[in-house]
C-alpha positions in Angstrom: 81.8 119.0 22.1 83.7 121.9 22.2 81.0 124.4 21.1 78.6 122.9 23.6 80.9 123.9 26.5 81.4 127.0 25.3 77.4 127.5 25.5 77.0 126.1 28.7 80.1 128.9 29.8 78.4 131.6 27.6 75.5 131.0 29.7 76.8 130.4 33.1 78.6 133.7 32.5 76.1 136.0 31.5 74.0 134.8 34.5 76.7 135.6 36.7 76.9 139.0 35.6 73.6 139.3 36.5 74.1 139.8 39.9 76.5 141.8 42.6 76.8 142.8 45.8 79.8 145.5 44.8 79.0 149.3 46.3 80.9 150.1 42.9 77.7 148.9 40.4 74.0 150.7 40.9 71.2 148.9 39.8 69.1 150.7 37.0 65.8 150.9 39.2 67.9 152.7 42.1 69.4 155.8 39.6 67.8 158.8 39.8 66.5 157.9 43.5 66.5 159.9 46.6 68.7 158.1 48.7 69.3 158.1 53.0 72.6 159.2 54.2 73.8 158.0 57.7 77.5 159.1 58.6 79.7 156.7 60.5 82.9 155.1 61.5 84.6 152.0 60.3 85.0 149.7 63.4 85.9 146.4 61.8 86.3 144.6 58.6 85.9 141.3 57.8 86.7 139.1 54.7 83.6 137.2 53.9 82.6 135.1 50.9 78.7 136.0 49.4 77.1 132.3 48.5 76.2 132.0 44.6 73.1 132.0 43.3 71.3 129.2 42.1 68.6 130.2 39.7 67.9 127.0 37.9 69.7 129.1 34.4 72.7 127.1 34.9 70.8 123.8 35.4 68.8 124.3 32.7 71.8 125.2 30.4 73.8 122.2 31.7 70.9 119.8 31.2 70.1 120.8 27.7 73.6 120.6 26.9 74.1 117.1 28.5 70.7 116.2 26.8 71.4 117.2 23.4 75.3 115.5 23.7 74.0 112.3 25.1 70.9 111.6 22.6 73.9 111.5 19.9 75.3 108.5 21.5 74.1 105.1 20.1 71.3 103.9 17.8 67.7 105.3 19.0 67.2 103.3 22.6 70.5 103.6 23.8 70.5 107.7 22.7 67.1 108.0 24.5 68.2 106.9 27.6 71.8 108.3 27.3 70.2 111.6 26.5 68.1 111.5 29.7 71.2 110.9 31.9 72.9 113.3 29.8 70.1 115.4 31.2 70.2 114.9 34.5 74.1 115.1 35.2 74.2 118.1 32.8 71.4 120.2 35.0 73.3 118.7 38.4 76.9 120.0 36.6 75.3 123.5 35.2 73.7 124.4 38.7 77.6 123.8 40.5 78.9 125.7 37.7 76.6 128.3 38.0 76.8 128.7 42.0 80.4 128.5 41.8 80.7 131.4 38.9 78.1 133.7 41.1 79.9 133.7 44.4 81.8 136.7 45.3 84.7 137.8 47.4 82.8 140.3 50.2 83.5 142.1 53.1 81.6 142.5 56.4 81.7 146.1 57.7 81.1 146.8 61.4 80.0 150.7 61.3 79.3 153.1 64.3 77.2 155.8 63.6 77.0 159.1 65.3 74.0 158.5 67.2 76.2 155.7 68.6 74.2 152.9 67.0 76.1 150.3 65.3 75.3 148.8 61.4 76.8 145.8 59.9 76.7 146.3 56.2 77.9 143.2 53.7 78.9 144.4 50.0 81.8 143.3 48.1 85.0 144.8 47.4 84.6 147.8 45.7 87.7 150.2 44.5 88.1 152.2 47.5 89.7 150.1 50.1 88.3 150.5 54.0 90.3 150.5 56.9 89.0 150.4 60.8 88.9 154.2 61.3 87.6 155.6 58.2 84.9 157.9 58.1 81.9 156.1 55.9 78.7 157.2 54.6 75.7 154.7 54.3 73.6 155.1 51.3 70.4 153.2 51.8 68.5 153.0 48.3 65.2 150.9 48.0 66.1 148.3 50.5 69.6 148.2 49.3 72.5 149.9 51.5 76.2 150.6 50.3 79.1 152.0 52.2 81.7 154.7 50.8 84.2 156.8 52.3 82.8 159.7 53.6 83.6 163.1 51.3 85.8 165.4 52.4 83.7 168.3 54.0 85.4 172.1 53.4 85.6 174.2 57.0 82.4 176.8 56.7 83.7 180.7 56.6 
């Protein structure tokens, strides 16, 4: 029994590092991309929690797992159909698990940009840590955006 958790948490865990929203991790397809820079100033932040994902990985796990536990129970009837609830409650159990390993601690950032237009840009927490009155930089890659703090910018001679 042991073992088959430990699958079903192998699997649930790999899918969640599938995915992030963190400005800290690039995805493959957006290196070596020309990106657009907007400058701009933090106006608010916001704590927000980003939803997890249900791709129907951590079903499938939990309902082979459940499957495969509950055909061992009984003679052959009673394994058949305690292997198809096994199933069922497995696949309903791996897509929670799932959801629940997926979802992310984020934060809403309310940006004014020079132009005096105003962004809202969610991403989670990355290692720099944004305050209201920051200067920011928005990188916009492919559809994707990410804020950073702006670089310092050395006085021209």
């Amino acid at each position: 029994m042991f073992i088959k958790k430990l699958i079903l948490a192998s699997a649930v865990a790999a899918l969640a590092a599938c995915q992030t929203s963190s400005p800290d991790v690039v995805q493959r397809g957006d290196a070596q991309r020309m990106a657009t820079v907007q400058d701009g100033v933090v106006l608010s932040i916001r704590t927000v929690t980003v939803d997890g994902s249900q791709s129907g990985g951590g079903a499938a796990a939990g309902a082979v797992v459940g499957g495969v536990a509950g055909s061992n129970v009984g003679g052959n009837r009673t394994s058949t159909i305690v292997g198809v609830l096994g199933a069922v409650v497995g696949g309903v159990v791996g897509n929670a698990v799932e959801r629940g390993a997926t979802k992310e601690d984020a934060q809403e950032i309310l940006i004014q940009l020079k132009n005096g237009d105003r962004r809202s840009v969610v991403q989670a927490k990355g290692a720099e840590v944004l305050v209201a009155g920051d200067s920011v930089i928005i990188v916009s890659t492919g559809g994707k955006v990410r804020v950073t703090k702006a670089p310092a910018v050395a006085p021209q001679q």
